[in-house]
Backbone bond lengths (Angstrom), bond angles and torsions (degrees), N, CA, C in turn:
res aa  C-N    CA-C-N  psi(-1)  N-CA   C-N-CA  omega(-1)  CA-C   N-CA-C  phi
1 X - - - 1.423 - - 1.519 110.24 -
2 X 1.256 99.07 135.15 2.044 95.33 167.11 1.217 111.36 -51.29
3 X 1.269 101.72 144.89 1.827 116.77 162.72 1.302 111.28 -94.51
4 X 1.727 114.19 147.86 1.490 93.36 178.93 1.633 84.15 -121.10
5 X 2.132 108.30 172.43 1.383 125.60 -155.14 1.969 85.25 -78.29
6 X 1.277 103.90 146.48 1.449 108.28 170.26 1.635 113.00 -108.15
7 X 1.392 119.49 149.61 1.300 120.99 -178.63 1.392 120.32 -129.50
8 X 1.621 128.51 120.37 0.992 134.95 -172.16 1.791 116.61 -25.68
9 X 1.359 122.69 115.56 1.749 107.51 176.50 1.516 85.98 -88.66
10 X 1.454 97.21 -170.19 1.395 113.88 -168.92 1.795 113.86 -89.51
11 X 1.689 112.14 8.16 1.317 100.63 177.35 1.593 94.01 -113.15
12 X 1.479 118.54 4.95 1.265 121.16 -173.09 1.465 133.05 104.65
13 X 1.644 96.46 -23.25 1.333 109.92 152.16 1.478 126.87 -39.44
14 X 1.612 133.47 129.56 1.233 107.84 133.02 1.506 154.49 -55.19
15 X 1.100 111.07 155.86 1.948 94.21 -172.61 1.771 75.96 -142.86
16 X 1.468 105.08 144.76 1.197 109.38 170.03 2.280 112.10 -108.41
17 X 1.101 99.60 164.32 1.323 96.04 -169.05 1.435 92.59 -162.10
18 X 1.710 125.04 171.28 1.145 153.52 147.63 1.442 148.28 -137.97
19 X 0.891 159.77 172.33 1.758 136.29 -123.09 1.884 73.35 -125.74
20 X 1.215 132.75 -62.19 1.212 145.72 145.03 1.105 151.04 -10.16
21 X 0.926 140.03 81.35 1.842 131.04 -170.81 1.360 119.99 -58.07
22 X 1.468 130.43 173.09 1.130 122.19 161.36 1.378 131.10 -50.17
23 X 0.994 90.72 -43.50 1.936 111.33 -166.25 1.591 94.24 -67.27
24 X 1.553 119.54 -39.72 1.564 104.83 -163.89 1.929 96.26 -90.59
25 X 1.545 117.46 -11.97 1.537 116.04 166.26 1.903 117.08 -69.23
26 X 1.396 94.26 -37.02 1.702 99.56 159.37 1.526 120.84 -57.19
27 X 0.969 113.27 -27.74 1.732 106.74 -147.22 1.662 83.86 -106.20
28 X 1.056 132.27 -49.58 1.604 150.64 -175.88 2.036 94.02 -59.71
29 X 1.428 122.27 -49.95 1.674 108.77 178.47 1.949 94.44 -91.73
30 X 1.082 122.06 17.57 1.708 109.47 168.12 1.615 88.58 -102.94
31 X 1.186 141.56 -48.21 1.242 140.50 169.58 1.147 121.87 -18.51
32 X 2.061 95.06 -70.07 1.212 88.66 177.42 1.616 135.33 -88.46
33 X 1.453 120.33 15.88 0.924 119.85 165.93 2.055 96.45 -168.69
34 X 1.890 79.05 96.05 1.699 87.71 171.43 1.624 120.59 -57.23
35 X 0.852 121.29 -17.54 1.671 130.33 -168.44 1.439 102.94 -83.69
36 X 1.457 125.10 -26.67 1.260 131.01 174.72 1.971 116.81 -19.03
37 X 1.310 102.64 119.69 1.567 95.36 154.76 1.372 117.97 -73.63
38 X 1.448 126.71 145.96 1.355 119.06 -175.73 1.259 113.53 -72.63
39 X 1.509 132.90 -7.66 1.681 139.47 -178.51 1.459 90.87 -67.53
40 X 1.497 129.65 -50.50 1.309 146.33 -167.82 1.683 110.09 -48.13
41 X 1.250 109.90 -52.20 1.379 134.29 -139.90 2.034 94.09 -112.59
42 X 1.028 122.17 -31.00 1.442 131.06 140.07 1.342 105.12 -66.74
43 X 0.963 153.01 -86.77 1.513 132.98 169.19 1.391 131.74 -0.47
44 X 1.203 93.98 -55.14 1.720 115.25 -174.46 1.479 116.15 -71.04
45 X 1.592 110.46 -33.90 1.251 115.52 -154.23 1.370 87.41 -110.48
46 X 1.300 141.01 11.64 1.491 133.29 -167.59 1.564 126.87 59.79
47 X 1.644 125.46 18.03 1.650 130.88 -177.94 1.218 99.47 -96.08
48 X 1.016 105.68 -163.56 1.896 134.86 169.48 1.218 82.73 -97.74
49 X 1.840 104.62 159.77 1.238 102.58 139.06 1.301 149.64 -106.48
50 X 1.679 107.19 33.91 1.473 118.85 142.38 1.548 123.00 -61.90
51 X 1.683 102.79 -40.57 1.610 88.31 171.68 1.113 114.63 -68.38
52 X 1.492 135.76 -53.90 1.282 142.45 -177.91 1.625 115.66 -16.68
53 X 1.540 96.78 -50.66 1.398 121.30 -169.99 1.836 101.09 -63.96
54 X 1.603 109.83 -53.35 1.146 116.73 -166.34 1.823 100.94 -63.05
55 X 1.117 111.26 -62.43 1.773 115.25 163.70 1.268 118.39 -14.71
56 X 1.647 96.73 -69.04 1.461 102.23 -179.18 1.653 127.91 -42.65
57 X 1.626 104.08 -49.87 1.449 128.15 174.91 1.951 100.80 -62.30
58 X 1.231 119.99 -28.21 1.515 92.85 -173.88 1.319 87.57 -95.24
59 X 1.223 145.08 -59.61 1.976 127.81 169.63 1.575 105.79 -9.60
60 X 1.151 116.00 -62.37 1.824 122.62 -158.39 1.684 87.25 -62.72
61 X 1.315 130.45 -59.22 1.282 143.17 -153.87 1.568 103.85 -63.44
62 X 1.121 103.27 -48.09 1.940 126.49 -170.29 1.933 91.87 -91.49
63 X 1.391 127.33 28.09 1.547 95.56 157.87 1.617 113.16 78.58
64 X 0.901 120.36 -30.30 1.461 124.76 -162.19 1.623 101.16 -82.30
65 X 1.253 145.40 -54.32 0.944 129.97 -171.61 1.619 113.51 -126.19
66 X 1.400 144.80 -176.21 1.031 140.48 145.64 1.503 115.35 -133.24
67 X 1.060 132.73 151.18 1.421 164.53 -163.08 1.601 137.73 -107.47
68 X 1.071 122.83 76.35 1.383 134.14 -121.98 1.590 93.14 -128.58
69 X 1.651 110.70 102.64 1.747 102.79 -178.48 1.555 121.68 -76.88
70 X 0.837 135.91 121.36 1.610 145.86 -168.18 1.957 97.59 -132.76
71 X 1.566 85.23 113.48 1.733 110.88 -160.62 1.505 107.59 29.21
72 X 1.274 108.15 -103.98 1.482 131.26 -170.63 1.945 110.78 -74.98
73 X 1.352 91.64 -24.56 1.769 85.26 -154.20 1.991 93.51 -121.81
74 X 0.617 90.34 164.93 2.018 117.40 176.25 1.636 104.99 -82.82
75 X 1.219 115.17 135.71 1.160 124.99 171.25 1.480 116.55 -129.26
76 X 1.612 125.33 98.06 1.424 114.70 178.18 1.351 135.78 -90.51
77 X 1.604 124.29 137.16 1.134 126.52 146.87 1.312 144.22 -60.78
78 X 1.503 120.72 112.04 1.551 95.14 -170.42 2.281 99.64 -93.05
79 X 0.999 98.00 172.56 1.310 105.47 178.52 1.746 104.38 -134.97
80 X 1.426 109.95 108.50 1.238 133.63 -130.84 1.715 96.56 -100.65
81 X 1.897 109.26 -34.70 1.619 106.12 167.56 1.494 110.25 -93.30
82 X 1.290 133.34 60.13 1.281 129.43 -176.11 1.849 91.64 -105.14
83 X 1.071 129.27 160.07 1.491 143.42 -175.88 1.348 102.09 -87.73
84 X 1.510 114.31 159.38 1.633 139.58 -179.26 1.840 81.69 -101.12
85 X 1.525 84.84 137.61 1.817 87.78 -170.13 1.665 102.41 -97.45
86 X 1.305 102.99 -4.77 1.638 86.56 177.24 1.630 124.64 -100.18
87 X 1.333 127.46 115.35 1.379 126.01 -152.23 1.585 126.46 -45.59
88 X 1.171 104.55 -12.83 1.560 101.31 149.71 1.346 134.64 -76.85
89 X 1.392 109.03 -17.88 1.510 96.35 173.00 1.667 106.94 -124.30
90 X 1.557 109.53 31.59 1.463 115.34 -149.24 2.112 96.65 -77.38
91 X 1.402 112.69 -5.34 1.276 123.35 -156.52 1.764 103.03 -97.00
92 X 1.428 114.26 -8.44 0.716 143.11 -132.61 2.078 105.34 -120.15
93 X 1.308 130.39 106.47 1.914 114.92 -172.65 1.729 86.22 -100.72
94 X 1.553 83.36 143.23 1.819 106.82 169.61 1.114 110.17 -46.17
95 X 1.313 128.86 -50.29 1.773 137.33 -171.67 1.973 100.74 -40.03
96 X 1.031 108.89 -41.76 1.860 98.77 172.64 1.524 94.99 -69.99
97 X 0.811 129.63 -38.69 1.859 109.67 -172.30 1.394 90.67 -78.50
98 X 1.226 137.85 -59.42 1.785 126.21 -167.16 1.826 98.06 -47.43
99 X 1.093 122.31 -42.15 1.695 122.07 -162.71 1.271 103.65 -72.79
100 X 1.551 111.92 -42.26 1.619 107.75 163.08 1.147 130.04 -22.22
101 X 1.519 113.57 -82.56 1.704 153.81 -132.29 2.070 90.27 -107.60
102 X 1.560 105.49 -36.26 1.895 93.77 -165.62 1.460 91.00 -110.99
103 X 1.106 142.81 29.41 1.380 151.30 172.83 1.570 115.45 -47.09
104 X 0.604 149.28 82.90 2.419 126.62 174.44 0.991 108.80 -55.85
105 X 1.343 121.20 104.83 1.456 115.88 166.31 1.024 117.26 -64.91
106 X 1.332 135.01 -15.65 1.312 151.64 -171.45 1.388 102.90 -65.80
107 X 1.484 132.11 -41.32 1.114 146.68 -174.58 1.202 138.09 -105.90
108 X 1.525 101.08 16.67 1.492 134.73 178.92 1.748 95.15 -104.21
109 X 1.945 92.30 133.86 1.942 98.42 179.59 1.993 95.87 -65.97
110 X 1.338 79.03 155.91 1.568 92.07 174.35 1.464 104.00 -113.86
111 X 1.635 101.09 131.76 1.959 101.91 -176.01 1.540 99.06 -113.43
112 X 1.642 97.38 131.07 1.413 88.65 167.17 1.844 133.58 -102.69
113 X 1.046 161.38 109.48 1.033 170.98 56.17 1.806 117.16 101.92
């Protein structure tokens, strides 16, 4: 399972946290690889994959992705102008966070200076 970075609390404890939710760590490794099994992609993101599953189902429900059976395995769509559901960023389509996070840098020109 991933580890995530821990940050000093104030009794000295660590507490771990992320800028990110689950649901947007799901949708960001279906991005980058729609073909994903969800055992995979729960793996990746640190859940079960009962949550994975449950994630998945509120994406399909909320617009955000679709789910497409191909023989044995799932094939997803993401839908890239769907809205950030929380009213601060509600003005706002996921597709800039997918371009972020699933970017190739590899395939970005390089300028030199």
């Amino acid at each position: 399972m991933t580890t995530m970075a821990t940050t000093p609390g104030e009794n000295g404890s660590g507490r771990n946290w992320t800028f990110l939710t689950n649901h947007g760590h799901v949708l960001l490794a279906i991005a980058r690889n729609p073909t994903a099994r969800l055992r995979d992609v729960a793996e990746e993101v640190g859940v079960t994959e009962r949550a994975a599953q449950a994630i998945v189902a509120d994406l399909e429900a909320g617009g955000y992705l679709h789910r497409t059976r191909v023989g044995r395995r799932n094939e997803y769509t993401i839908n890239p102008s769907g809205h950030f559901r929380h009213p601060a960023e509600a003005d706002q389509q996921v597709g800039a966070l997918l371009a972020l996070f699933t970017t190739d840098a590899a395939a970005e020109p390089v300028t030199e200076s």
